[in-house]
TIVEXKE-814951 format. One record per residue: residue number from 1; x, y, z of N, C-alpha, C, CB in turn. Coordinates in steps of 0.001 Angstrom, whole numbers, padded with zeros to 6 digits. Glycine has a CB too. Example, Ala and Ser with C-alpha at 12.3 -4.5 7.8 and 13.67 -1.06 7.14 Angstrom:
+-----+---------+---------+---------+---------+---------+---------+---------+---------+---------+---------+---------+---------+
!  nr !     nc1 !     nc2 !     nc3 !    cac1 !    cac2 !    cac3 !     cc1 !     cc2 !     cc3 !    cbc1 !    cbc2 !    cbc3 !
+-----+---------+---------+---------+---------+---------+---------+---------+---------+---------+---------+---------+---------+
!   1 !  013190 ! -005690 !  007800 !  012300 ! -004500 !  007800 !  013200 ! -003300 !  007800 !  011308 ! -004473 !  009046 !
!   2 !  012850 ! -002250 !  007080 !  013670 ! -001060 !  007140 !  012900 !  000030 !  007870 !  014084 ! -000598 !  005725 !
+-----+---------+---------+---------+---------+---------+---------+---------+---------+---------+---------+---------+---------+
***
This chain:
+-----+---------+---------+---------+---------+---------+---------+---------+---------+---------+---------+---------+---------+
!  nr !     nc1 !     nc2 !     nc3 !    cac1 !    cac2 !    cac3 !     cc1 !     cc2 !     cc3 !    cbc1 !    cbc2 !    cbc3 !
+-----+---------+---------+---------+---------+---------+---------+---------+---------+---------+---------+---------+---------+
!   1 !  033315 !  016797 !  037113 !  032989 !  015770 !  036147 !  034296 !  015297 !  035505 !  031979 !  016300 !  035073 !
!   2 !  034863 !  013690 !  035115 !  035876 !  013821 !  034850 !  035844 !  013750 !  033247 !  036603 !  012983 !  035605 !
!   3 !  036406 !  013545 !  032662 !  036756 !  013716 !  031198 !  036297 !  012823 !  030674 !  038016 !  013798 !  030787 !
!   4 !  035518 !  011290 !  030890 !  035202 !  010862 !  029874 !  033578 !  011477 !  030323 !  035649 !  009243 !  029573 !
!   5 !  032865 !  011563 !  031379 !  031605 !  012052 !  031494 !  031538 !  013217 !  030724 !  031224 !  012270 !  032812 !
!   6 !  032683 !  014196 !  030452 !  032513 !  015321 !  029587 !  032274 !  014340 !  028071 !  034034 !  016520 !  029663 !
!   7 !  032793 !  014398 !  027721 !  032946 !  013723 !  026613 !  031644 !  012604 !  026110 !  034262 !  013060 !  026867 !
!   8 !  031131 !  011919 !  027112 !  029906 !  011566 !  026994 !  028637 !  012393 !  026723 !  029783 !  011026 !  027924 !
!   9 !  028813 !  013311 !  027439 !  027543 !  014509 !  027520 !  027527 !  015449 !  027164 !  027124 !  014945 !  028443 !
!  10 !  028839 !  015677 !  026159 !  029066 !  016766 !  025735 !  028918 !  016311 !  023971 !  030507 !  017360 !  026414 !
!  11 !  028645 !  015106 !  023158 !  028792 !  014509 !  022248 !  027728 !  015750 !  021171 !  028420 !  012843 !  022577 !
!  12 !  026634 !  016187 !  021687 !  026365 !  017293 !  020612 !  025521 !  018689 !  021324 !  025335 !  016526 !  019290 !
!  13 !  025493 !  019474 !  020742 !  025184 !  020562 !  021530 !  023994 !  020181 !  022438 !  024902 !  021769 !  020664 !
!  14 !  023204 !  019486 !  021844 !  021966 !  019012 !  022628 !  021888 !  018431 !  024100 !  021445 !  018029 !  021881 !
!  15 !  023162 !  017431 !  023908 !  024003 !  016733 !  025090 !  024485 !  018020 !  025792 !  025391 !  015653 !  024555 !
!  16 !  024946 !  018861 !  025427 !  025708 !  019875 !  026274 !  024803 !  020294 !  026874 !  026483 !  020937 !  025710 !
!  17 !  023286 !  021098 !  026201 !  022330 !  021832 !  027056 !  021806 !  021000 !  028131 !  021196 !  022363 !  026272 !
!  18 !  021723 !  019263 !  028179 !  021471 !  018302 !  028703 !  022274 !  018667 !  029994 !  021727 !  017125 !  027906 !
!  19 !  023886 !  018565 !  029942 !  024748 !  018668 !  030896 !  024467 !  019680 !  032236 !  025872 !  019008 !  030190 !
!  20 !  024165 !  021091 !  031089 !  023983 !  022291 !  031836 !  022973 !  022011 !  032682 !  023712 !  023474 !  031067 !
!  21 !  021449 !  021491 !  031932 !  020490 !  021597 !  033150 !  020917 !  020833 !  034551 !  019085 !  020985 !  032683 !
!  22 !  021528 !  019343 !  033788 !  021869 !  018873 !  035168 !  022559 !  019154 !  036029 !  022150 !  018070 !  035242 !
!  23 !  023552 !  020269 !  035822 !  024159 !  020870 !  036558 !  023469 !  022045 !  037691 !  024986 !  021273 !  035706 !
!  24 !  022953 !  022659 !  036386 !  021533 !  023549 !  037409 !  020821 !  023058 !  038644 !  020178 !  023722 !  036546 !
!  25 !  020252 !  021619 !  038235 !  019896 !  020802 !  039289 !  020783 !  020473 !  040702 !  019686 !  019677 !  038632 !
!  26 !  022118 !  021009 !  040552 !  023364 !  021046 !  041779 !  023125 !  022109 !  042629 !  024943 !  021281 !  041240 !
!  27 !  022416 !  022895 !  041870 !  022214 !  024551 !  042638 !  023761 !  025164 !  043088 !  021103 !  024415 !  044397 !
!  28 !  024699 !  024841 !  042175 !  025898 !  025423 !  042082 !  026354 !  026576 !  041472 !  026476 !  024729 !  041707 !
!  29 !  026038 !  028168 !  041634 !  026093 !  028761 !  040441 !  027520 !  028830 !  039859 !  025505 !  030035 !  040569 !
!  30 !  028606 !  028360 !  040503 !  030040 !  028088 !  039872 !  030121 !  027588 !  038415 !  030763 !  027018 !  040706 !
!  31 !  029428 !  025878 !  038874 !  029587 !  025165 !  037812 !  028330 !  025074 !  037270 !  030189 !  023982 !  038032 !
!  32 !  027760 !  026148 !  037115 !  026575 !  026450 !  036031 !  027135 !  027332 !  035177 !  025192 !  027089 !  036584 !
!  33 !  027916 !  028143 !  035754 !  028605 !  029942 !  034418 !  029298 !  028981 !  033836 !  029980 !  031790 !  035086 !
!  34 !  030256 !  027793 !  034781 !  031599 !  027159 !  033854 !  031156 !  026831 !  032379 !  032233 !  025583 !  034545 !
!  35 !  030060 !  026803 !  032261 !  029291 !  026299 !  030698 !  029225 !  027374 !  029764 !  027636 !  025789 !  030817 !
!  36 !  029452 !  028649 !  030503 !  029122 !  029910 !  029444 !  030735 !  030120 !  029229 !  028093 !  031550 !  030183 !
!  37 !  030624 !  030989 !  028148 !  031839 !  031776 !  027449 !  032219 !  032730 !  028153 !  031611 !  032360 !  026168 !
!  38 !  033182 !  032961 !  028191 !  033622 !  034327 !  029302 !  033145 !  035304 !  028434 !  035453 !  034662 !  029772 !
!  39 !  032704 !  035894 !  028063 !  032039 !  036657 !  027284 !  030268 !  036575 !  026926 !  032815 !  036469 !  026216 !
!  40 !  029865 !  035546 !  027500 !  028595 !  034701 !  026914 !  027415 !  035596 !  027705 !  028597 !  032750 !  027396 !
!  41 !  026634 !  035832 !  026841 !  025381 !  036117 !  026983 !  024557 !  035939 !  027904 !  024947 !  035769 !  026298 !
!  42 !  023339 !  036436 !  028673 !  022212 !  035509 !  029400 !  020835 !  036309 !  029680 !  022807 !  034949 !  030932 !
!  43 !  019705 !  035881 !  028877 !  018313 !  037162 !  029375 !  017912 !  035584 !  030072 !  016762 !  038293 !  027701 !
!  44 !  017820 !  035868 !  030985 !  017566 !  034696 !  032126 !  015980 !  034580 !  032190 !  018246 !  035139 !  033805 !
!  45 !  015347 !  033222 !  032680 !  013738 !  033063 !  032583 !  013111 !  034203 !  033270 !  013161 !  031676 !  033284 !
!  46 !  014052 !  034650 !  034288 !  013112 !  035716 !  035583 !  014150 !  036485 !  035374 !  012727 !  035238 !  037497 !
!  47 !  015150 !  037115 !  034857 !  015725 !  038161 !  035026 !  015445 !  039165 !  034646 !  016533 !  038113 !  034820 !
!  48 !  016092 !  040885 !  035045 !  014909 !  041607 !  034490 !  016044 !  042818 !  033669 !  013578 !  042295 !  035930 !
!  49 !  017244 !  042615 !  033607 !  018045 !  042576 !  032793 !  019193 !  041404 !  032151 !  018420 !  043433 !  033197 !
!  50 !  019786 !  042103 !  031097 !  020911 !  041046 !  030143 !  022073 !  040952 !  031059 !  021538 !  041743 !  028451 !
!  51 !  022139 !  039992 !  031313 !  024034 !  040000 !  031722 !  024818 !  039595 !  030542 !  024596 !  038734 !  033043 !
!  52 !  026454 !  039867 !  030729 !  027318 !  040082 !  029957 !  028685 !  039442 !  030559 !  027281 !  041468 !  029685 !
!  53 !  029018 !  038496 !  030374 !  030378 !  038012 !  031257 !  029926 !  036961 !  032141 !  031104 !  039238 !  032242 !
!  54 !  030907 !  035959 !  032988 !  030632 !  035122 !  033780 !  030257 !  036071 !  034883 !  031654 !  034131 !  033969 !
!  55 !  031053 !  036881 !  035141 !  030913 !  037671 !  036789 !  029399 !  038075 !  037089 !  031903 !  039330 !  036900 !
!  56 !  028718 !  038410 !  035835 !  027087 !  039117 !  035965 !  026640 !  037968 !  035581 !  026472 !  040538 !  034970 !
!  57 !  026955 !  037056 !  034637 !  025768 !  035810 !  034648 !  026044 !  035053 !  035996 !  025918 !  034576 !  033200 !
!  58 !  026515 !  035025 !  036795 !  026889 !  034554 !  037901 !  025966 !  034947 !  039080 !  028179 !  034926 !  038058 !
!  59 !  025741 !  036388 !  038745 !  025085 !  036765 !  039767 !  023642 !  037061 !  039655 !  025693 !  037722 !  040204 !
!  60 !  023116 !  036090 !  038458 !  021704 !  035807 !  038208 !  021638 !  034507 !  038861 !  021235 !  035802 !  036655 !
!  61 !  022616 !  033721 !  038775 !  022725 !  032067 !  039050 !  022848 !  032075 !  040560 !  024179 !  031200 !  038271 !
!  62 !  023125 !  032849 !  041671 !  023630 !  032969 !  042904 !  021948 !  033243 !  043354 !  024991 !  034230 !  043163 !
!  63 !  021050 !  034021 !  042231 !  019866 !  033942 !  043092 !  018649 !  033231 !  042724 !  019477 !  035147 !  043344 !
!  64 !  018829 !  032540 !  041367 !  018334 !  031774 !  040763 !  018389 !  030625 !  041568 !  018787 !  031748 !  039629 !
!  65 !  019653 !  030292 !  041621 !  019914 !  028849 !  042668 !  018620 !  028508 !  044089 !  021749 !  029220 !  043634 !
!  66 !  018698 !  029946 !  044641 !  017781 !  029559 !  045382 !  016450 !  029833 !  045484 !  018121 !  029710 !  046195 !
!  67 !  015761 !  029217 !  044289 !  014410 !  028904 !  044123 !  014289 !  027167 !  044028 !  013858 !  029729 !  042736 !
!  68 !  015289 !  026522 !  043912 !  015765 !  025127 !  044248 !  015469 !  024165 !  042517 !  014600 !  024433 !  045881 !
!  69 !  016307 !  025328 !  041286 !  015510 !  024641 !  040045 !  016128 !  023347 !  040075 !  015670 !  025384 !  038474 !
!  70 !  015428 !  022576 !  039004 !  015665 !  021556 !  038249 !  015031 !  021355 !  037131 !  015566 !  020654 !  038829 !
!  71 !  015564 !  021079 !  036022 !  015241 !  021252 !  034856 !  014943 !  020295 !  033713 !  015984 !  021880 !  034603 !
!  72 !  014122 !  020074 !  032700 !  014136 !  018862 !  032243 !  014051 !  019559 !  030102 !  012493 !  017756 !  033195 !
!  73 !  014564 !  019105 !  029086 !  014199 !  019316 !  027893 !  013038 !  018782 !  027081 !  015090 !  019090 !  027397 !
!  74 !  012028 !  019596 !  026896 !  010718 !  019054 !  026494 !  010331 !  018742 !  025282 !  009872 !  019750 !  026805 !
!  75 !  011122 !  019515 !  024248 !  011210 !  019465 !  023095 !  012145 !  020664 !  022180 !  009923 !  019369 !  022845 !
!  76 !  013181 !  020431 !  021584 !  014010 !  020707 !  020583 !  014488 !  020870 !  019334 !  014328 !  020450 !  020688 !
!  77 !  014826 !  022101 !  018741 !  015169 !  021888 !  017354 !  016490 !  022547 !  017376 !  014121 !  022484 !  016259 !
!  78 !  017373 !  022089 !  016601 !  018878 !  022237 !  016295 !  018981 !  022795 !  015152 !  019677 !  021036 !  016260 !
!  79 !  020185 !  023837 !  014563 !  020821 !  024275 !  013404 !  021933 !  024687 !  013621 !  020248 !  025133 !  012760 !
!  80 !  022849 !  024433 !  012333 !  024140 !  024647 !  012124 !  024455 !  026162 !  011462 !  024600 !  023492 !  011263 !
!  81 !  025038 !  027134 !  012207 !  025404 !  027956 !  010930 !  027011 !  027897 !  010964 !  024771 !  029657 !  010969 !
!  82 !  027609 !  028350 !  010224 !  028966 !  028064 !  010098 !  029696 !  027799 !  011408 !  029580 !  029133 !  009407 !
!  83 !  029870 !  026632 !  011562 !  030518 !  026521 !  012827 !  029542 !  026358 !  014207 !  031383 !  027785 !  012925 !
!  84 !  028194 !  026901 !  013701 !  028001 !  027483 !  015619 !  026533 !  026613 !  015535 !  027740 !  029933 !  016157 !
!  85 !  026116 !  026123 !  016978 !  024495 !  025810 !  017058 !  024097 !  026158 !  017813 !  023943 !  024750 !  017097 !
!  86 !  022535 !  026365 !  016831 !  021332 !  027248 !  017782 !  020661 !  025818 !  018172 !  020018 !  028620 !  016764 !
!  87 !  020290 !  026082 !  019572 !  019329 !  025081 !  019411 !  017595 !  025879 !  020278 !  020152 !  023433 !  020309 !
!  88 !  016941 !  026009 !  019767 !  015480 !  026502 !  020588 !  014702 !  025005 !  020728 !  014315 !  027845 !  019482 !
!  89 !  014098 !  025373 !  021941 !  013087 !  024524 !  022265 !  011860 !  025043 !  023685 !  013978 !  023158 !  022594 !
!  90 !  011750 !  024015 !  024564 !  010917 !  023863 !  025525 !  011866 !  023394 !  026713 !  009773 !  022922 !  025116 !
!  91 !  011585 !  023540 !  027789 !  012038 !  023158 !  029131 !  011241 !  023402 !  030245 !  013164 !  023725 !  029404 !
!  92 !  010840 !  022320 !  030998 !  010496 !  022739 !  032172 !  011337 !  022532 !  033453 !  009390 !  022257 !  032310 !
!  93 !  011258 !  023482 !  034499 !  011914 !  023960 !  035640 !  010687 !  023554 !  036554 !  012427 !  025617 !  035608 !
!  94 !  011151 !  022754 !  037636 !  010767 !  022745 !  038858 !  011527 !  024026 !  039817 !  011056 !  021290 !  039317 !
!  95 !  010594 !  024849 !  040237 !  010929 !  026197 !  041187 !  010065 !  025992 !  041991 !  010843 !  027708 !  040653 !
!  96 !  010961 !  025900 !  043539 !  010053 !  025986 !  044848 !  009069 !  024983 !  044769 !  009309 !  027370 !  045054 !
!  97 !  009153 !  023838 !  044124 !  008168 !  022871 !  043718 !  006822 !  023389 !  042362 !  007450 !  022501 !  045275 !
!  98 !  007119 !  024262 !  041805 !  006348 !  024334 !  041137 !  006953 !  023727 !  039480 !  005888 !  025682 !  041407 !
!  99 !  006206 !  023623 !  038393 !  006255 !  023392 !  037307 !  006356 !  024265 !  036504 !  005567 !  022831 !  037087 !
! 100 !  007490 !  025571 !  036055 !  007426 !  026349 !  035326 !  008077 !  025806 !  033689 !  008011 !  027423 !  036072 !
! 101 !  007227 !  026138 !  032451 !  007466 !  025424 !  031685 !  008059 !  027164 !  030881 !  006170 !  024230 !  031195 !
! 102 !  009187 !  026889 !  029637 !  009966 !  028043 !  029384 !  010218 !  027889 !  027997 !  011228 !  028188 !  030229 !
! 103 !  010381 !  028736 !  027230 !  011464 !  028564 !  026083 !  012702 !  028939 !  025855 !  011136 !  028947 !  025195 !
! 104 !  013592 !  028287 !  025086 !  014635 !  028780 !  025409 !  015151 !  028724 !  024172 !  015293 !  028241 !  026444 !
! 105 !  016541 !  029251 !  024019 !  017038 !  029634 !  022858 !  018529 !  029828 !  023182 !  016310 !  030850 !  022300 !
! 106 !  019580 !  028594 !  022999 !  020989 !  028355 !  023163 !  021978 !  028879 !  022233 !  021176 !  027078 !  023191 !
! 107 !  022916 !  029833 !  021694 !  024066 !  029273 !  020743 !  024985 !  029040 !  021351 !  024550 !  029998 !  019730 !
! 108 !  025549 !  027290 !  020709 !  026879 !  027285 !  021177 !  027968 !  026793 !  020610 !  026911 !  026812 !  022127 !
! 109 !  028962 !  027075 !  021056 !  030366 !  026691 !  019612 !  031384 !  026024 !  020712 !  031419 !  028590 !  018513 !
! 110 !  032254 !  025533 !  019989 !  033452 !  025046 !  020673 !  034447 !  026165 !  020754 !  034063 !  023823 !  019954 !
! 111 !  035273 !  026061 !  021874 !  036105 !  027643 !  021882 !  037420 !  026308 !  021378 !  036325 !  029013 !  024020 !
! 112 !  038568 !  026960 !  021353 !  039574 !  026621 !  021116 !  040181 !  025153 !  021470 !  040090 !  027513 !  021531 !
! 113 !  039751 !  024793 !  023226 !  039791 !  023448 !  023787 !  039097 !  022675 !  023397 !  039631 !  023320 !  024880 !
! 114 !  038257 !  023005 !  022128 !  037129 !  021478 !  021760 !  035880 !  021533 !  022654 !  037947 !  019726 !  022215 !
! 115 !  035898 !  022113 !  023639 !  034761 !  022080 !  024261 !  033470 !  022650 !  024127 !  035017 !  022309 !  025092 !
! 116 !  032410 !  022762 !  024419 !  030890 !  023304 !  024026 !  031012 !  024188 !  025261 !  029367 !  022067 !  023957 !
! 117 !  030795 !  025584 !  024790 !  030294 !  026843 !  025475 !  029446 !  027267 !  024939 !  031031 !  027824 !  025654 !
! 118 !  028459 !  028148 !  026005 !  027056 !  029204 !  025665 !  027948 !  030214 !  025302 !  025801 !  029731 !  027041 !
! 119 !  027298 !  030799 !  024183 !  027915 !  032042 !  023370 !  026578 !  032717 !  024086 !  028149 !  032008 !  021310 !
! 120 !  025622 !  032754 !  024151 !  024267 !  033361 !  023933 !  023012 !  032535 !  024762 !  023989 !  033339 !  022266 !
! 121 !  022445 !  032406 !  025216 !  021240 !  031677 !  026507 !  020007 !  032693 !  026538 !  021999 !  031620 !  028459 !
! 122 !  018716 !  032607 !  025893 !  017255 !  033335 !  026276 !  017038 !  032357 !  026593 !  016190 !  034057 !  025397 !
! 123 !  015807 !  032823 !  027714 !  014926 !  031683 !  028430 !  013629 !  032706 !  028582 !  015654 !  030945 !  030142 !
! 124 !  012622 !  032726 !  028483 !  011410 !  033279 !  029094 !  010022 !  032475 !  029307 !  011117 !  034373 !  028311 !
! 125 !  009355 !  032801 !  030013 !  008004 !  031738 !  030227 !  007100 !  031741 !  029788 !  007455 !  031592 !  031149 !
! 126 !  006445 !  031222 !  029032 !  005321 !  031209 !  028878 !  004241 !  032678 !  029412 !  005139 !  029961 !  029471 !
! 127 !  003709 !  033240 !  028288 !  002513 !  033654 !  029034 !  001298 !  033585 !  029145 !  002433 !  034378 !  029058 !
+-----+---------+---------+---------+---------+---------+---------+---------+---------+---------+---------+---------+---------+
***
């Protein structure tokens, strides 16, 4: 993506979680971690433990990828705490053609480059 598309889609955290799904939709798990913090969090929609680092959220995304998601934001709420945003909402995932609808629960801050990283990512489904 070049720098002004960052900069377009990256304009508030909301835009950022925006970015990520569409990236998800690449089925790239590279440039899906590139969004997390090297340190960043992930209890994934189907995972059945926490990862910790790009290297293990990576290797939720390597098998995640191939259920063929794509993702859409259904509804959202945002907050500021010093510096950082949560944002929870709704999302649904197309998997294997199906309609899985999820909640999710983002924090994310700018690291040092100005940019929006996942500090933190829950997702679980509906039951």
């Amino acid at each position: 993506m070049n720098p002004f598309d960052m900069w377009f889609y990256s304009n508030t955290p909301v835009d950022f979680i925006q970015q990520w799904l569409d990236t998800v939709c690449t089925h790239d798990p590279q440039a899906i971690v590139s969004h997390y913090a090297q340190d960043g969090i992930l209890v994934g929609t189907v995972a059945e433990t926490i990862k910790r680092g790009r290297k293990e959220i990576k290797t939720y995304f390597d098998e995640f990828v191939k259920k063929k998601p794509c993702g859409k934001i259904i509804s959202s709420q945002e907050q500021y705490i010093n510096g950082v945003s949560v944002v929870s909402g709704v999302y649904e995932f197309e998997l294997d053609g199906d309609i899985v609808p999820a909640r999710f629960t983002f924090v994310v801050a700018k690291n040092s480059d100005g940019a929006f990283e996942i500090i933190n990512h829950h997702s679980s489904v509906f039951a």
